[in-house]
MMTF fields as JSON, N, C-alpha, C and O atoms, coordinates in Angstrom:
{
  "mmtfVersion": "1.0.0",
  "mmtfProducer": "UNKNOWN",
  "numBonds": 287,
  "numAtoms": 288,
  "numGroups": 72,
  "numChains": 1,
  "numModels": 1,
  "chainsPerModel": [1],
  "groupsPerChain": [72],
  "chainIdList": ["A"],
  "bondAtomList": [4, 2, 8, 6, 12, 10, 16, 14, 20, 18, 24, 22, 28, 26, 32, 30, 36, 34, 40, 38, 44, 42, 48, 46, 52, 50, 56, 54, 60, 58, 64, 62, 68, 66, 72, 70, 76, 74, 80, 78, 84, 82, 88, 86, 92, 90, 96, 94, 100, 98, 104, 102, 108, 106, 112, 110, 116, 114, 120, 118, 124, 122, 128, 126, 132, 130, 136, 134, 140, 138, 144, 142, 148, 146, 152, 150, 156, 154, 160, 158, 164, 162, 168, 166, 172, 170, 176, 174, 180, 178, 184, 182, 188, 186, 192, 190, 196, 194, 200, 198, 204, 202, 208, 206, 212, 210, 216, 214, 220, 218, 224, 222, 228, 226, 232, 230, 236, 234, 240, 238, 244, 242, 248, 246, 252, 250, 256, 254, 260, 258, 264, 262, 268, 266, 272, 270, 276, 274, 280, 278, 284, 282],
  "bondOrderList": [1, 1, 1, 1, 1, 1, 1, 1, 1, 1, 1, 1, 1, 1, 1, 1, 1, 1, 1, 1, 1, 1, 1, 1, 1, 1, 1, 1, 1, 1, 1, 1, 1, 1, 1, 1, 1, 1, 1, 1, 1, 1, 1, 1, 1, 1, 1, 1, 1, 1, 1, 1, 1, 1, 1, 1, 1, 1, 1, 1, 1, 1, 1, 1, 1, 1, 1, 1, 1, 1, 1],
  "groupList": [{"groupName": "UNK", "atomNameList": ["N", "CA", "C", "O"], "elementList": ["N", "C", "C", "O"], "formalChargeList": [0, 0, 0, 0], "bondAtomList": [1, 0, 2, 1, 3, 2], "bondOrderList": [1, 1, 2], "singleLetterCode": "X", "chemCompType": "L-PEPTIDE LINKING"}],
  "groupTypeList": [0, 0, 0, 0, 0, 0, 0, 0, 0, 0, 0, 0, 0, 0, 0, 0, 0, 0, 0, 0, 0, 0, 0, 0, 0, 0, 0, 0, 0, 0, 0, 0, 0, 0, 0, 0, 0, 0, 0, 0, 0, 0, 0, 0, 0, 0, 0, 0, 0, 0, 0, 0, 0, 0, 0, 0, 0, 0, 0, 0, 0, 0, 0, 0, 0, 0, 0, 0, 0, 0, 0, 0],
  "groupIdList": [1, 2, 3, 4, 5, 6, 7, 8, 9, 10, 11, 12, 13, 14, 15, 16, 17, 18, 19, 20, 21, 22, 23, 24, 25, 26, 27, 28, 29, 30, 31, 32, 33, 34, 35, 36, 37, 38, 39, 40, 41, 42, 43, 44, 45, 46, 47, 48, 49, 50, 51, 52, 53, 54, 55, 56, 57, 58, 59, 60, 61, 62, 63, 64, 65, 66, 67, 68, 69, 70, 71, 72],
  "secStructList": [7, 7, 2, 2, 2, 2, 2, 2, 2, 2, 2, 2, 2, 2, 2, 2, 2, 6, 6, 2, 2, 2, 2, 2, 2, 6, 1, 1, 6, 6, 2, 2, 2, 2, 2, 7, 5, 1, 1, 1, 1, 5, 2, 2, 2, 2, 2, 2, 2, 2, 2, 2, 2, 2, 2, 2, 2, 2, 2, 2, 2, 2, 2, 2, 2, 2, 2, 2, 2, 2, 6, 7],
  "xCoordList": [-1.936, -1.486, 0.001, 0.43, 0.533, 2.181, 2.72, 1.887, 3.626, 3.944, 4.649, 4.998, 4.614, 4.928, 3.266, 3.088, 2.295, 0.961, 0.693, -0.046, 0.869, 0.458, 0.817, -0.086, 2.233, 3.046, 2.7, 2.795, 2.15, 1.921, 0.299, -0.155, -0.338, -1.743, -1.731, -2.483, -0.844, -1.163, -0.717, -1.525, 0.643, 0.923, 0.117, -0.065, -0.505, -1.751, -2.788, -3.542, -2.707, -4.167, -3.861, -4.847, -2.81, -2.128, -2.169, -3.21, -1.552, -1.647, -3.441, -4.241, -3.651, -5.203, -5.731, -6.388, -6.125, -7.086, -5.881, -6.192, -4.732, -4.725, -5.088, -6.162, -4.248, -4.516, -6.159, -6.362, -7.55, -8.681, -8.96, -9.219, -8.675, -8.896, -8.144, -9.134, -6.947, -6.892, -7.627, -8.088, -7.975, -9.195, -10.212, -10.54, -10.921, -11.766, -11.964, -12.799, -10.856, -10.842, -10.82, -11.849, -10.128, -10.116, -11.489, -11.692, -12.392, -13.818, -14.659, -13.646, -15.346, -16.449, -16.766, -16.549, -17.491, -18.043, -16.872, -17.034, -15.978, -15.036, -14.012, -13.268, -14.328, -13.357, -12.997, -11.916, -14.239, -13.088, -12.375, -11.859, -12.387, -11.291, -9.584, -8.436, -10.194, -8.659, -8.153, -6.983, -9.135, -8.488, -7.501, -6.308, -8.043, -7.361, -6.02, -5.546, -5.118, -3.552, -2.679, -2.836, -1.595, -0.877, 0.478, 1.06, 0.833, 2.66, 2.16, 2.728, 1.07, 1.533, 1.147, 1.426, 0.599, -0.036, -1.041, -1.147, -2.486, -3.648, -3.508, -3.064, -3.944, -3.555, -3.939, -3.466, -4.976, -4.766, -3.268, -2.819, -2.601, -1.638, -0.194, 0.548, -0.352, -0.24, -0.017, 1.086, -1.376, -1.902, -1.724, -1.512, -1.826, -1.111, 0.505, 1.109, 1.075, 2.496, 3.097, 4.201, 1.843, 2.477, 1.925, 2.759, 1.028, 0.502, 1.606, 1.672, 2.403, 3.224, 4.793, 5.666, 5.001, 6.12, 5.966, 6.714, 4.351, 4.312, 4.385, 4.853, 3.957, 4.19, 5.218, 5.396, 6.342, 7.912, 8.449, 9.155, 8.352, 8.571, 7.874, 8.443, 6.928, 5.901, 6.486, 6.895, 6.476, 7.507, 8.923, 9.398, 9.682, 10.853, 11.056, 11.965, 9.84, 10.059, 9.463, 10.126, 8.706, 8.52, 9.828, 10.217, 10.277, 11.327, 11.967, 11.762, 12.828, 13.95, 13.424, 14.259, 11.841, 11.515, 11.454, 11.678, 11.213, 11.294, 12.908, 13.142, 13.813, 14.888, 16.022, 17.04, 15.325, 15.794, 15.203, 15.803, 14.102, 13.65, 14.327, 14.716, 14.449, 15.173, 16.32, 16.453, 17.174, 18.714, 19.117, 20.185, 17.514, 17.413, 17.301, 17.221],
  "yCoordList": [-1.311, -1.858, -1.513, -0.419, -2.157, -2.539, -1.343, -0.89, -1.006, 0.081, -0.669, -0.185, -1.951, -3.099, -3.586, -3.993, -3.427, -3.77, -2.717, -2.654, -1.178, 0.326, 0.07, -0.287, 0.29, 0.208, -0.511, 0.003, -2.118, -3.171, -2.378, -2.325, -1.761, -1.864, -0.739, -0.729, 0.305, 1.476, 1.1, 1.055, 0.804, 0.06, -0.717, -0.496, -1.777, -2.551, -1.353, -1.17, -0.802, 0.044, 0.719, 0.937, 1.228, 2.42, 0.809, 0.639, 0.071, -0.219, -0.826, -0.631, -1.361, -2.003, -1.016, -1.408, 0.416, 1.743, 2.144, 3.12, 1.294, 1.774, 0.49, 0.342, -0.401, -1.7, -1.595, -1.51, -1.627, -1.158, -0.201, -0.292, 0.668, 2.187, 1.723, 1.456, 1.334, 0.681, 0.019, 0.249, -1.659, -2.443, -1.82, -2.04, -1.014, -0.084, 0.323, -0.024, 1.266, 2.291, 1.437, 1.555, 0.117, -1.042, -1.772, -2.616, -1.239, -2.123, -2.064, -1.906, -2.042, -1.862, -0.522, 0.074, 0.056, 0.955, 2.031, 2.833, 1.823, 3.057, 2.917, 3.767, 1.609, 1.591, 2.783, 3.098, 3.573, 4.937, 6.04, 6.829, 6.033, 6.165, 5.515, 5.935, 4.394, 3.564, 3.505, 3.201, 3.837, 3.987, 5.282, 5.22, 6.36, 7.409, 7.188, 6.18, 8.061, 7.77, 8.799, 9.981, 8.374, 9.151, 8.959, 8.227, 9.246, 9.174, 8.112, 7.061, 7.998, 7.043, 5.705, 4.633, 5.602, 4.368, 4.458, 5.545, 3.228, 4.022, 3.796, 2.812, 4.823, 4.877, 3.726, 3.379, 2.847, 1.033, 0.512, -0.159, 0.972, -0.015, 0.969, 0.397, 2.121, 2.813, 2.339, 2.116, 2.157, 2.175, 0.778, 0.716, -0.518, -1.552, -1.34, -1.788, -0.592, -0.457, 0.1, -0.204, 1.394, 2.088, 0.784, 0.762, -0.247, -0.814, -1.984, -2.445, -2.464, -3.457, -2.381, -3.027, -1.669, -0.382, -0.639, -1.211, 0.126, 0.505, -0.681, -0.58, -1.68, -3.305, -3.404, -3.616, -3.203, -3.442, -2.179, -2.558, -0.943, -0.283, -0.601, -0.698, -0.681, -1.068, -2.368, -2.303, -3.351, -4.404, -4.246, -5.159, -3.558, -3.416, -2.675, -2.914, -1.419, -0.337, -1.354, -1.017, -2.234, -3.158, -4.014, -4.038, -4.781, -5.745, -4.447, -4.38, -3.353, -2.611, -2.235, -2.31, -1.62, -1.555, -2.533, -2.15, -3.787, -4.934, -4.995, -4.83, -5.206, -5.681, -4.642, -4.856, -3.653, -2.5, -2.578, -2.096, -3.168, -3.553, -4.812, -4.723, -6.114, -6.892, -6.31, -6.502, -5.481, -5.696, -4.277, -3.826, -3.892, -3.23, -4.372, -4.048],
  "zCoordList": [24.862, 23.601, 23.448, 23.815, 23.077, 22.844, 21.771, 20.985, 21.746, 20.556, 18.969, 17.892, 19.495, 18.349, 17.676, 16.528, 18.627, 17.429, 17.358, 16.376, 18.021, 17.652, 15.976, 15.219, 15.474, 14.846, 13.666, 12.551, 13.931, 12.994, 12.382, 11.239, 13.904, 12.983, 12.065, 11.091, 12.34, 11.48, 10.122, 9.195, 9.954, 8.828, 8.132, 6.934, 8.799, 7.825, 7.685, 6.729, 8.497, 8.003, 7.041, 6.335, 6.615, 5.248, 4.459, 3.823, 4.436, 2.722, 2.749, 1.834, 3.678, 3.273, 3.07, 2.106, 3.226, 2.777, 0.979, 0.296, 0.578, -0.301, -0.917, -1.5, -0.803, -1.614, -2.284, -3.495, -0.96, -1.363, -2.983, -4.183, -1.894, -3.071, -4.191, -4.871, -5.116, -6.125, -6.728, -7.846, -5.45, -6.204, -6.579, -7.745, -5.923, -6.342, -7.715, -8.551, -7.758, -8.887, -9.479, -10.144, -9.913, -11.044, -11.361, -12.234, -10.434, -10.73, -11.745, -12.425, -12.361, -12.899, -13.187, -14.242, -11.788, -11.837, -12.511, -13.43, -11.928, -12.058, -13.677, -14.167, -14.153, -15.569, -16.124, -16.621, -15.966, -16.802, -16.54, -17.332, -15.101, -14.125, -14.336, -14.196, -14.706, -14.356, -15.589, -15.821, -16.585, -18.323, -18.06, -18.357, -17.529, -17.71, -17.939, -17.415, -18.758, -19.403, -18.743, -19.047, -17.693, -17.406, -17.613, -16.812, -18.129, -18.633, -19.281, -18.982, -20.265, -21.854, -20.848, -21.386, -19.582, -18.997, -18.366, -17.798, -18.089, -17.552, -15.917, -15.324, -15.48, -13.882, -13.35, -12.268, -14.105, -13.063, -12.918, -11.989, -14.042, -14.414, -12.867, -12.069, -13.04, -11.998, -10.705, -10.207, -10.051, -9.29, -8.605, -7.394, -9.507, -9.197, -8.954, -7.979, -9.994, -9.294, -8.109, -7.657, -7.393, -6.213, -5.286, -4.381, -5.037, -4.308, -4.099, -2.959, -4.995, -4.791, -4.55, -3.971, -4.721, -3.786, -2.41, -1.618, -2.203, -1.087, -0.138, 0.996, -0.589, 0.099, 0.637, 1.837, -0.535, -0.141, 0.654, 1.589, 0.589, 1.824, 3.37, 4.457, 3.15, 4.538, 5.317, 6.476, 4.674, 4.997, 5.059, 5.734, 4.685, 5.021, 6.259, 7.055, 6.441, 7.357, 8.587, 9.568, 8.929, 9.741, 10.652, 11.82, 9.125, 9.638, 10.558, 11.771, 9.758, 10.578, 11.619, 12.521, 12.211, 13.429, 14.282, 15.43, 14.167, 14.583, 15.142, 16.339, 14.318, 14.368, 15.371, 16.03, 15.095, 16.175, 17.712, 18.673, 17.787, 19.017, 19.762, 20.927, 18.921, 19.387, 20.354, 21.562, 19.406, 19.708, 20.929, 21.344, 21.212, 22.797, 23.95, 25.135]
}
């Protein structure tokens, strides 16, 4: 295996085990989990925000590994 899909899969695998675990905690079962209030917001509201972060780092930290490989 290539150190470019090593690379790609670990990355999908970190945000999909978080992306998950968010949807999760946002379900049903767990509503009063995701009510909980931290800094005056409930950790869904949270929890959606580190998930769309971590998107944009993960994808950025991609492109620049990518783009650093090219220009070997």
């Amino acid at each position: 295996m290539s150190s470019k899909v090593k690379y790609s899969a670990i990355l999908l695998a970190v945000y999909t085990v978080l992306y998950f675990g968010v949807a999760l905690m946002v379900s049903a079962t767990f509503k009063d989990l995701a009510a909980t209030e931290i800094a005056g917001a409930p950790i869904a509201i949270w929890g959606g925000l580190v998930v769309i972060i971590v998107g944009v780092v993960i994808t950025r930290l991609y492109l620049k590994k990518m783009d650093g490989e090219e220009s070997n």
